[in-house]
C-alpha positions in Angstrom: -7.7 13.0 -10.5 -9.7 12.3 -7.5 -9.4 14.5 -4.8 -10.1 13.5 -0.6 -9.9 16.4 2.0 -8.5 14.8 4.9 -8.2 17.7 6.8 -8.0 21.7 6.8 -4.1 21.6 5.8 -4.4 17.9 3.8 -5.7 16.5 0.7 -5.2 13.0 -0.2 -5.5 13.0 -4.2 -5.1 9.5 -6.3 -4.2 9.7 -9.9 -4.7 6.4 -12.2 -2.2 4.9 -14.4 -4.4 5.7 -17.0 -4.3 9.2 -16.5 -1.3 9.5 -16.7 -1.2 7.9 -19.5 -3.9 10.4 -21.1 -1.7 13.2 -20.0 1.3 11.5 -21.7 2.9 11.1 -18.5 5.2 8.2 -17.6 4.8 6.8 -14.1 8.9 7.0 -14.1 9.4 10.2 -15.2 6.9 11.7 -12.8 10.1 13.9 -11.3 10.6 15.3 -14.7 9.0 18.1 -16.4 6.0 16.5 -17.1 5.4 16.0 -13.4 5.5 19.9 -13.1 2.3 20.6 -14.9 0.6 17.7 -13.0 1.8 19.5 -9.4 0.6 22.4 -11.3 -2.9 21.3 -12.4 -3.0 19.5 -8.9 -2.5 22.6 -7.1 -4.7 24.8 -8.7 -7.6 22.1 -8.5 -6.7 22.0 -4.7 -7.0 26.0 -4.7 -10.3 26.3 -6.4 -12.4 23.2 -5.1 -10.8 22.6 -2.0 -9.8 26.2 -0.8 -6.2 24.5 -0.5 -4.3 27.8 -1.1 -0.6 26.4 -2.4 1.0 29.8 -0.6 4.2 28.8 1.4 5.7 25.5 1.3 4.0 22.6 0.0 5.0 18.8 1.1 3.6 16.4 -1.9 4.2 12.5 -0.3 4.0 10.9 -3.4 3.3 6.7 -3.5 3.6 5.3 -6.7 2.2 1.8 -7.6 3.7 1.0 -10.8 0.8 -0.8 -12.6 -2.3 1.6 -11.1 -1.0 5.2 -10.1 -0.6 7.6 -8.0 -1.7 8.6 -4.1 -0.5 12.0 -3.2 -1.1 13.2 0.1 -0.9 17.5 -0.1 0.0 19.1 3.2 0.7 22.8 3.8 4.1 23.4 5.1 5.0 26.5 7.6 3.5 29.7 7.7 4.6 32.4 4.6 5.5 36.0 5.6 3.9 38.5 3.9 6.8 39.0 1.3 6.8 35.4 0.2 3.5 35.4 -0.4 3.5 34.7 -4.3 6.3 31.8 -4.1 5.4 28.3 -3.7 8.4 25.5 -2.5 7.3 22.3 -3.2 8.7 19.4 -1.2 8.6 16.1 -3.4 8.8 12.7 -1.6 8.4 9.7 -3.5 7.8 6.0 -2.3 7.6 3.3 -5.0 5.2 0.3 -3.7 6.4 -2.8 -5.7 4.2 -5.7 -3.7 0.3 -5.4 -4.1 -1.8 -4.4 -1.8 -5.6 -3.4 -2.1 -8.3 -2.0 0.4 -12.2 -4.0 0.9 -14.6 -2.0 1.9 -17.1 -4.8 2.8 -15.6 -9.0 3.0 -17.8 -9.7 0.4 -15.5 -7.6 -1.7 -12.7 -9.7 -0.7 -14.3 -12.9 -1.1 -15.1 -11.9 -5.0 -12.2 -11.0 -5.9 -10.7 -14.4 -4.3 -12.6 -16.5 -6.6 -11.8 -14.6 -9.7 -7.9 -14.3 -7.6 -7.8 -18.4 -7.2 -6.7 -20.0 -10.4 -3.7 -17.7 -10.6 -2.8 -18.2 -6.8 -0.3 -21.4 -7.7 2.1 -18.7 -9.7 2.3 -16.7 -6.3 4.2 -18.5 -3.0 2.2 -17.3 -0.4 -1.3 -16.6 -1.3 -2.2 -13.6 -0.3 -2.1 -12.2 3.2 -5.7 -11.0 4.4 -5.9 -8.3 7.6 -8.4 -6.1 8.8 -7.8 -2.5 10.0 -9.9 0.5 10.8 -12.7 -1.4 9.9 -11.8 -2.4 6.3 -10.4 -5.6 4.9 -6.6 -5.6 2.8 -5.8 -8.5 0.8 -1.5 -8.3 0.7 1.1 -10.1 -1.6 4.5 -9.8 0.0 6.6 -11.8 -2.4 8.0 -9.7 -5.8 5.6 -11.5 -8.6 6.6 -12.0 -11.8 5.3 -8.8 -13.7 2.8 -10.5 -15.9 1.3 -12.3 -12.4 1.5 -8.8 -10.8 -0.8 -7.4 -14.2 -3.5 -10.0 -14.0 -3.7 -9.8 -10.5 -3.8 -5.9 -10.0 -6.5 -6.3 -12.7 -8.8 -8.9 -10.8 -7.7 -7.0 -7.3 -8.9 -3.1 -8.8 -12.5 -4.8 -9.7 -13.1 -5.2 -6.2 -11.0 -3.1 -4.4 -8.6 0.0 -4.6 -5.0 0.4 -3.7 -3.7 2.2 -0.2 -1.2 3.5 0.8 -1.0 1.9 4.4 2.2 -0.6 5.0 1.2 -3.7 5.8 3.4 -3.4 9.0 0.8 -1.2 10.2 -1.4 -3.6 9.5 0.1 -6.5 11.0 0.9 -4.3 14.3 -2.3 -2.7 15.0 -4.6 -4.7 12.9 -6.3 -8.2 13.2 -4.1 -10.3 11.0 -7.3 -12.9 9.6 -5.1 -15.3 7.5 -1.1 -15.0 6.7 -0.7 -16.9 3.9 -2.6 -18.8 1.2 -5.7 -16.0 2.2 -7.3 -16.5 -1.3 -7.2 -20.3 -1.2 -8.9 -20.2 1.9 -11.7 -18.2 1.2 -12.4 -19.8 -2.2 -12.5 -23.0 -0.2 -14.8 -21.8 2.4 -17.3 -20.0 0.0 -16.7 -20.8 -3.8 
């Protein structure tokens, strides 16, 4: 687990798909029991690295992207009175992302992974979306790909890049939308 303090009352924490795996955790079940010990261990990592004390109510937004993980953003809830001091609520949300998106740091980033992206981009119908927000790059593939598409392009997209949690109507509202289809194609012309 890797763990972001966004502010004093959030943490933004991304768990892998491997991980998950490790702790013999399905990505589906992550509302069953096993998903307890993991808001467990995630809480008491929170506590004693991040002076995140888990006292009160809890909101864990969860996003889950099917083939890499887990983003979890950890916000305290309302104050606790003095008697409910030792009970923790936990609020569960949960957001399934099924389209790919992934986060560049720097454009060369982007155009890397649209080189290695390029031979695969005639199974896709658009291409790939690129924008730029907040001063990163996110490479975006709207349509529902067929899952073993989706695999071999998650795997060339997480060399280069890391999934977000951001919509990509966010994005395309208060961001510079670069190129809105066939993105990949266009920068493997331009620089391949």
């Amino acid at each position: 687990m890797r763990f972001e303090k966004q502010t004093k009352e959030h943490l933004r924490v991304y768990v892998t798909a491997n991980e998950l795996s490790l702790r013999g955790i399905a990505i589906d079940t992550i509302v069953g029991e096993s998903g307890q010990q993991l808001w467990k261990e995630l809480l008491e990592t929170a506590e004693s690295e991040f002076g995140f004390s888990p006292q009160g109510a809890v909101d864990l937004n969860v996003t889950m992207f099917p083939r890499d993980g887990l983003v979890i953003d950890v916000q305290k809830g309302e104050a606790v009175t003095e008697a409910d001091v030792e009970q923790v609520e936990i609020r569960l949300t949960i957001d399934v992302i099924h389209h790919l998106i992934y986060q560049f740091d720097d454009i060369e980033h982007v155009i890397d992974a649209s080189v290695r992206l390029f031979p695969h981009m005639h199974e896709t119908e658009q291409g790939g979306a690129l924008y730029f927000y907040e001063g990163r790059y996110y490479l975006h593939f709207v349509e529902v790909l067929p899952e073993k598409v989706e695999e071999r392009l998650a795997a060339i997209l997480s060399e280069y890049g890391k999934t977000t949690t951001i919509s990509p109507y966010v994005m395309m509202e208060y961001g510079k939308t670069i190129q809105s289809e066939q993105a990949v194609k266009e920068l493997y012309d331009a620089f391949a």
